[in-house]
C-alpha positions in Angstrom: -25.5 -48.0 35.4 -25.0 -51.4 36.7 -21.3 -53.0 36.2 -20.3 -56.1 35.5 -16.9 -58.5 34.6 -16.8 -56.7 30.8 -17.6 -53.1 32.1 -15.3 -52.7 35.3 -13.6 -49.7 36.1 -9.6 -48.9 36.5 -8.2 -46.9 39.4 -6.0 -45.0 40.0 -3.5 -48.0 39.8 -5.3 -50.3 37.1 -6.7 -52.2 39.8 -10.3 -53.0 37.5 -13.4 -52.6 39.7 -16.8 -53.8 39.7 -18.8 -50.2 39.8 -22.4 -49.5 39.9 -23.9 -46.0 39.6 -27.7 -44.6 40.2 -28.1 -41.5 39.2 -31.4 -39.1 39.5 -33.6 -38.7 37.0 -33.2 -37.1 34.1 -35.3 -33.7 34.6 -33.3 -33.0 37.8 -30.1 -31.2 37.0 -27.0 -31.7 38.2 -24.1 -31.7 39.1 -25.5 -33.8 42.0 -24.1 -34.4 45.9 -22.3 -38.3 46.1 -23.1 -40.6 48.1 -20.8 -44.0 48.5 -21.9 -47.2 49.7 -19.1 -49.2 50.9 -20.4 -52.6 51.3 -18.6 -54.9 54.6 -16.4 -57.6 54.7 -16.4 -60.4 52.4 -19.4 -59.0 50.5 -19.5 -57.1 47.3 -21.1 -53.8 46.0 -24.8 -53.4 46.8 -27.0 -54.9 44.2 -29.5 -53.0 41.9 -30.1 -49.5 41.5 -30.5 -46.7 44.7 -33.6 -45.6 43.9 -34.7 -44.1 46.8 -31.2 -41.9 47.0 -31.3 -40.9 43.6 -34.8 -39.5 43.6 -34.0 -37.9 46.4 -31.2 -36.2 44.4 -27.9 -37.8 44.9 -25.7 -39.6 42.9 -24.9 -43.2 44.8 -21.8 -45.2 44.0 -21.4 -48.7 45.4 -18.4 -51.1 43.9 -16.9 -54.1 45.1 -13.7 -53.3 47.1 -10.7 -54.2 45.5 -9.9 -58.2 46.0 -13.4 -58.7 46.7 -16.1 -59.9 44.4 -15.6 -59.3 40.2 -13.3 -56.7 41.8 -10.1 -59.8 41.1 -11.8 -61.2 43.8 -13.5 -64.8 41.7 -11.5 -66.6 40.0 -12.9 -66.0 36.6 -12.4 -61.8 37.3 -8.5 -62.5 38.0 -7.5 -64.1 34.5 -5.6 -62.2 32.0 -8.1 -59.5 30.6 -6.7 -57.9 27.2 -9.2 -54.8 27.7 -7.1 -53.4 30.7 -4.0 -51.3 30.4 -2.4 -54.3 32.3 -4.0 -57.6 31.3 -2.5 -59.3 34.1 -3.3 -56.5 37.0 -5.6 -58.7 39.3 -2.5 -60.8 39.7 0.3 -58.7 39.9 -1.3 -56.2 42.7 -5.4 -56.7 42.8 -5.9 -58.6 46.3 -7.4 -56.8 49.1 -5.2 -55.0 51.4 -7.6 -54.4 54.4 -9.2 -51.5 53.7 -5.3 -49.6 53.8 -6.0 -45.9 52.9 -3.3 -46.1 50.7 -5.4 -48.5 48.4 -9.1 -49.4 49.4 -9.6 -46.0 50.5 -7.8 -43.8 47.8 -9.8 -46.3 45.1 -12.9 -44.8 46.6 -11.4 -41.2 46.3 -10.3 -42.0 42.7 -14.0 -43.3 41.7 -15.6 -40.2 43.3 -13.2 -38.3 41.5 -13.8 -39.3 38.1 -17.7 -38.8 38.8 -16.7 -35.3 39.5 -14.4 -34.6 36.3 -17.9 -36.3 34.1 -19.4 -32.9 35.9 -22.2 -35.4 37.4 -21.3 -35.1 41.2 -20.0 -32.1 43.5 -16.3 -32.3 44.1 -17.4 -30.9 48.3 -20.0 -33.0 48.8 -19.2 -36.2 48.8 -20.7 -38.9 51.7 -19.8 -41.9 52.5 -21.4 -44.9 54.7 -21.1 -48.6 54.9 -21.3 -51.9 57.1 -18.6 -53.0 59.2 -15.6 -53.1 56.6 -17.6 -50.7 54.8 -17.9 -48.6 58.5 -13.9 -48.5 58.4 -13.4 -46.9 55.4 -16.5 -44.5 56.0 -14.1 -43.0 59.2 -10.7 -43.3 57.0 -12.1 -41.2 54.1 -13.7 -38.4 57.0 -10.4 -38.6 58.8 -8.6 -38.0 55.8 -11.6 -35.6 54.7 -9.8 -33.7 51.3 -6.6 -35.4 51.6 -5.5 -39.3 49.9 -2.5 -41.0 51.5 0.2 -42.2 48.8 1.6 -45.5 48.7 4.7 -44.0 50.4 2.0 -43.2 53.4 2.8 -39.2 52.7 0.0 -37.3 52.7 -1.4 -34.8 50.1 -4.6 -33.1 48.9 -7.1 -34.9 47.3 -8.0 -34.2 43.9 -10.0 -35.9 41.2 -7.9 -37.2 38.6 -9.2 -34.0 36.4 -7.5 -32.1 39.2 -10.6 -30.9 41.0 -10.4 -30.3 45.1 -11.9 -33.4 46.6 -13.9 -33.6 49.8 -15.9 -35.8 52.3 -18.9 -33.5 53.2 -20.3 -36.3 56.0 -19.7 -39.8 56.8 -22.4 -42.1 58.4 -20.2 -45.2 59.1 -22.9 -48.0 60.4 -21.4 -50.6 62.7 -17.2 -49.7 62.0 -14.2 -50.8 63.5 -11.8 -48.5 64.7 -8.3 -50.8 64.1 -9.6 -53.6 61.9 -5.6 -55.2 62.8 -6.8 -55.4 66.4 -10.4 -56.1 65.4 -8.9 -59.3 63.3 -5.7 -60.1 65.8 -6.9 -59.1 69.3 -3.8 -58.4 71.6 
């Protein structure tokens, strides 16, 4: 299920996002384990479909982060859009905020959860892995494991927007940063 600028996805706060999904093939029965691509900086979501994963037996998710991409990163993806619940979201709060676990990270948690409420993906076993800024948010989301951070910064458990218990099972971050403030700003 490959996305696109008429097909993009709402999280948790409207933000729309650019969302491609692979899933396994149809005589395989699910619900399947997730697995998340999270693509690095300045990039977008992987291209084309995970074949490899998905005939392997996972579900893989890769979307272009928030601010990034057809995520109201391009111009044309930031205009006024009457098919969102706020035509004008991209403007009002759709940049990037570097990969904060109050936004980047909980839209990944949000999109993981709405797999799981579809009944297509295991709520406990969901992995994530990624490229540099992709790295980052691989260790936020195991740090946080089966909590999401608020806006507020309080903490509290993680569930799908169905109300299912979230979790990350593993994360294989590939080249991360550990402070990506420091990483950008070096003391």
């Amino acid at each position: 299920c490959e996305g696109s600028l008429a097909t993009r996805v709402e999280t948790w706060d409207g933000v729309p996002l650019d969302v491609n999904v692979t899933l396994p093939p149809a005589d395989m029965a699910g619900p399947f384990p997730l697995v998340v691509d999270i693509h690095g900086w300045a990039m977008g979501k992987t291209g084309g479909p995970q074949t490899a994963r998905a005939l392997q037996g996972y579900v893989v998710l890769a979307y272009s982060a928030r601010g990034f991409h057809r995520s109201c990163g391009l111009p044309p993806a930031r205009v006024s859009d009457p098919t969102l619940t706020d035509p004008d979201v991209c403007l009002k709060r759709g940049w990037l905020r570097l990969s904060d676990a109050r936004y980047e990270v909980r839209d990944t948690q949000h999109l993981a959860g709405v797999l799981a409420d579809e009944g297509i993906v295991i709520p406990h076993k969901v992995g994530v892995t990624g490229a540099s800024y992709g790295g980052g948010q691989s260790m936020i989301l195991a740090a946080l494991r089966n909590r999401t951070m608020l806006p507020d910064g309080t903490l509290v458990p993680w569930t799908s927007p169905g109300g299912l218990a979230m979790e990350i099972a593993a994360a294989a971050p590939l080249i991360p940063w550990t402070d990506l403030a420091e990483a950008l700003t070096p003391a």
